[in-house]
C-alpha positions in Angstrom: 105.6 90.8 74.0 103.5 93.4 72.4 101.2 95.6 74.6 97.7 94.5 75.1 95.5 96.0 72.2 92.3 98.3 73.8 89.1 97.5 72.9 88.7 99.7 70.1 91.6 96.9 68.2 89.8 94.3 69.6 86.3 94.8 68.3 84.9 93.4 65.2 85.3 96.2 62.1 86.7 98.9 65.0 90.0 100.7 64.9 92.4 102.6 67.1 91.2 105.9 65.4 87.4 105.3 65.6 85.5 108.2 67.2 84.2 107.0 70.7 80.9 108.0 69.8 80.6 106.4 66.4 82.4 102.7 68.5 79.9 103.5 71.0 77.1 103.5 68.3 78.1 100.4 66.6 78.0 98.6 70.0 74.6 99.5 70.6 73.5 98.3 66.9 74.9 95.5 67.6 73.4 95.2 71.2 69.9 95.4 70.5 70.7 92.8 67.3 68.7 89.4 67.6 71.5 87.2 68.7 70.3 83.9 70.6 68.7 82.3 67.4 71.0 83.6 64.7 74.2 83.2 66.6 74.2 80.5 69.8 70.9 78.1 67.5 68.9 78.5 70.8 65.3 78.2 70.1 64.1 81.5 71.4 65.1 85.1 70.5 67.4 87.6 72.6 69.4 90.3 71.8 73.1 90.3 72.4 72.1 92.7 75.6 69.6 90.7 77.0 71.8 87.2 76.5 74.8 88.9 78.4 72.6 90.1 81.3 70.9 87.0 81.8 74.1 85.3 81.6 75.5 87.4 84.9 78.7 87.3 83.5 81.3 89.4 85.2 84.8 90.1 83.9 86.0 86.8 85.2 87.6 83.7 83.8 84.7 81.4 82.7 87.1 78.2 84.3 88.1 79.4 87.3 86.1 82.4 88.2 89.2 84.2 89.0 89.1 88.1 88.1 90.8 88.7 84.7 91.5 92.5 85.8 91.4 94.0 89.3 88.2 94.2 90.7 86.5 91.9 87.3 84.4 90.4 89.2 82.7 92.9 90.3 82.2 94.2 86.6 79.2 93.6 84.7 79.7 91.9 81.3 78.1 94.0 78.8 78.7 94.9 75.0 80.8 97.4 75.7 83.3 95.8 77.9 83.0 92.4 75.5 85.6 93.0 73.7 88.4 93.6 76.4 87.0 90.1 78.0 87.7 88.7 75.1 91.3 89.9 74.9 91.9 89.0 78.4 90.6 85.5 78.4 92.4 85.1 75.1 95.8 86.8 77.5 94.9 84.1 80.0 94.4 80.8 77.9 96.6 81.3 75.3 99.9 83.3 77.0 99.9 84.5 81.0 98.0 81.8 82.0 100.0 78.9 80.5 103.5 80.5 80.5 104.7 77.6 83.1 103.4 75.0 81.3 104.9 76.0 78.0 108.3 76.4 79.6 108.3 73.4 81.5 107.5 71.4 77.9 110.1 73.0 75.9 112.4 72.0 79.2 111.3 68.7 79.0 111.2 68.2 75.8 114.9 69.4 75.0 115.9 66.9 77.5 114.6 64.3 74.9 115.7 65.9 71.8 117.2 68.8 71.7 115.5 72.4 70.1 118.4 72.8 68.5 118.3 69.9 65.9 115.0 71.1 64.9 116.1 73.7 63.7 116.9 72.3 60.3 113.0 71.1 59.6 110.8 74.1 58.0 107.3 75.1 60.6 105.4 73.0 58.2 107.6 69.6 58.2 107.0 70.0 61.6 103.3 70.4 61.3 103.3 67.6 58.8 105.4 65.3 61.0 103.6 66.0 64.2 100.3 66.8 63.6 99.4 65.4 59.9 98.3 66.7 56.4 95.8 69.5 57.1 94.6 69.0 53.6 92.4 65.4 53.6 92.7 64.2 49.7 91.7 60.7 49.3 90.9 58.5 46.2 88.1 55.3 46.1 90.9 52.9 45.8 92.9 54.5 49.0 89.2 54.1 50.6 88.8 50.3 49.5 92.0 49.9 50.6 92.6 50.8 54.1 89.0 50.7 55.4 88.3 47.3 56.2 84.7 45.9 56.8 84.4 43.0 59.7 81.8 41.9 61.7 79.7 40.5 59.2 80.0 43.0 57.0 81.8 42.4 53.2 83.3 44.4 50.6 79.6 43.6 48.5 77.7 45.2 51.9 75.6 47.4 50.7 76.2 49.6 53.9 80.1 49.4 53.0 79.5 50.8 49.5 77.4 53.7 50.4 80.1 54.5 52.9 82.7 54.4 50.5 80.7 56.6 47.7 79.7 59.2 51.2 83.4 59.2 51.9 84.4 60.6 48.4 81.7 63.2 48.0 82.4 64.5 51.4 83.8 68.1 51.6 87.1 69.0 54.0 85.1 69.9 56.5 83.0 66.7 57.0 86.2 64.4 56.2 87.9 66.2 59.5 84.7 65.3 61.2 85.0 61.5 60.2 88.4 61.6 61.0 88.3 62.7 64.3 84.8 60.9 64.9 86.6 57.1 64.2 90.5 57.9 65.5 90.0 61.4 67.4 92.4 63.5 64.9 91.3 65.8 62.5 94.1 65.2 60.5 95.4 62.8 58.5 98.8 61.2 59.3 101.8 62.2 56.9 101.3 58.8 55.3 97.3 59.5 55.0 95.2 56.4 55.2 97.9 53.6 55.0 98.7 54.3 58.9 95.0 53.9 60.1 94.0 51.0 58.7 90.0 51.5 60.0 87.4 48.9 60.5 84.3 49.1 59.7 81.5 46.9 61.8 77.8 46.3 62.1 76.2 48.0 65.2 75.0 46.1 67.4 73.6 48.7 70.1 70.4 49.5 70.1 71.2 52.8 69.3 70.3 53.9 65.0 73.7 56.2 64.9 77.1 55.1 64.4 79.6 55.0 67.1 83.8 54.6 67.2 86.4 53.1 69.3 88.7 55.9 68.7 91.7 53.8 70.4 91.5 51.2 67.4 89.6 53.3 64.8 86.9 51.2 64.3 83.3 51.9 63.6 80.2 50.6 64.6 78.3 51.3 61.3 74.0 50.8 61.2 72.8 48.7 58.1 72.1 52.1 56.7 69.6 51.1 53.3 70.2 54.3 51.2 72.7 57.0 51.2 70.2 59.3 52.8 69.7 57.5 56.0 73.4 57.3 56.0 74.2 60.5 55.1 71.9 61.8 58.1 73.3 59.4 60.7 76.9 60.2 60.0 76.2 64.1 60.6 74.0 63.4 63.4 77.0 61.2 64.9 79.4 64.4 64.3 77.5 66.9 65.6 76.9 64.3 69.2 80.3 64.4 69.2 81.1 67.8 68.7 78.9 69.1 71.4 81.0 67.0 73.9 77.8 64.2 73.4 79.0 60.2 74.4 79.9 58.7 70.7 82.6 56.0 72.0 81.4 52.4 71.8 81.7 50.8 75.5 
């Protein structure tokens, strides 16, 4: 594996070479730098310093708590020690820490199929094939066709048709949010929309904002009026879910 890069790597716009002064610089710049409005949307401002100090952050895993370095948690969190926390949570989650897991999957999962006959499919087959397109292209008639209105509510629903038309004009990024809001991918299957099949129906709750049942991709869709109202609901339902908020019909 290749040696943990310092901090100096690790930091935004640094290098290996840079003078310690002139890293030392920068990381005060950015210190002192309004950060709790621009960067984290919290309604009131604080520099990167003060947010990190108020935080009482140490250099500890933010899960467990357990020191990511000998004697971590006994080590302030500051700007200058930010960017080795970050490499060492990143060393933690994403290759020491989950080592046994990994191993004991690619165990397992030989004992199903074997590596070795995968061998002949190309990284992004297997992307394709396992975790769907990551490009989301659809058309109006793929939309008419594969998302079904119940309920009560008709091909003609006004509600249904502003959908459809929202659908279209979406960009990537809000299509992965609708995709993962109604069946909890991201992506769609290799097949795209022919394999979901969703339903669309009225809601009932007294809640205004949409919610899914992610387990048979259907959603619970307001009698939206204009595309607007719609428009606004949908993102408000995205964002609910996003931040971990309940969205899942009962």
């Amino acid at each position: 594996r290749r040696p943990p890069a310092g901090p100096a790597e690790l930091a935004a716009g640094g290098s290996p070479s840079e003078p310690a002064a002139a890293r030392a610089a920068r990381y005060e710049a950015a210190a002192n730098a309004e950060f709790a409005v621009a960067r984290m949307g919290l309604g009131a401002p604080l520099s990167l310093r003060d947010w990190l100090s108020a935080s009482g952050a140490t250099l500890s895993c933010p899960v467990t708590g357990a020191p990511l370095v000998e004697g971590g948690d006994e080590r302030e969190l500051d700007v200058h020690s930010l960017p080795e926390y970050v490499h060492l949570v990143a060393q933690l989650w994403l290759a020491d820490g989950v080592l046994a897991q990994a191993a004991a999957w690619r165990e397992g999962f030989d004992e199903v199929t074997p590596l070795s006959r995968l061998a002949v499919f190309a990284l992004r087959e297997l992307q394709t094939t396992l975790c769907g397109t990551m490009r989301i292209d659809w058309t109006e008639a793929e939309l008419s066709r594969h998302i079904h209105p119940a309920g009560g509510y008709s091909k003609h629903s006004k509600v249904y048709q502003l959908l459809i038309d929202e659908l279209q004009a979406m960009e990537h990024a809000e299509r992965r949010a609708f995709l993962n809001f109604v069946t909890a991918c991201p992506h769609l299957p290799p097949v795209g929309l022919a394999s979901l099949e969703i339903e669309v129906l009225p809601q009932h709750n007294s809640t205004a904002l949409p919610t899914a049942q992610t387990c048979g991709n259907k959603l619970y869709l307001p009698e939206y009026g204009d595309a607007a109202s719609l428009r606004a609901g949908l993102a408000e339902a995205f964002a609910n879910a996003e931040f971990g908020g309940l969205h899942e019909r009962a």
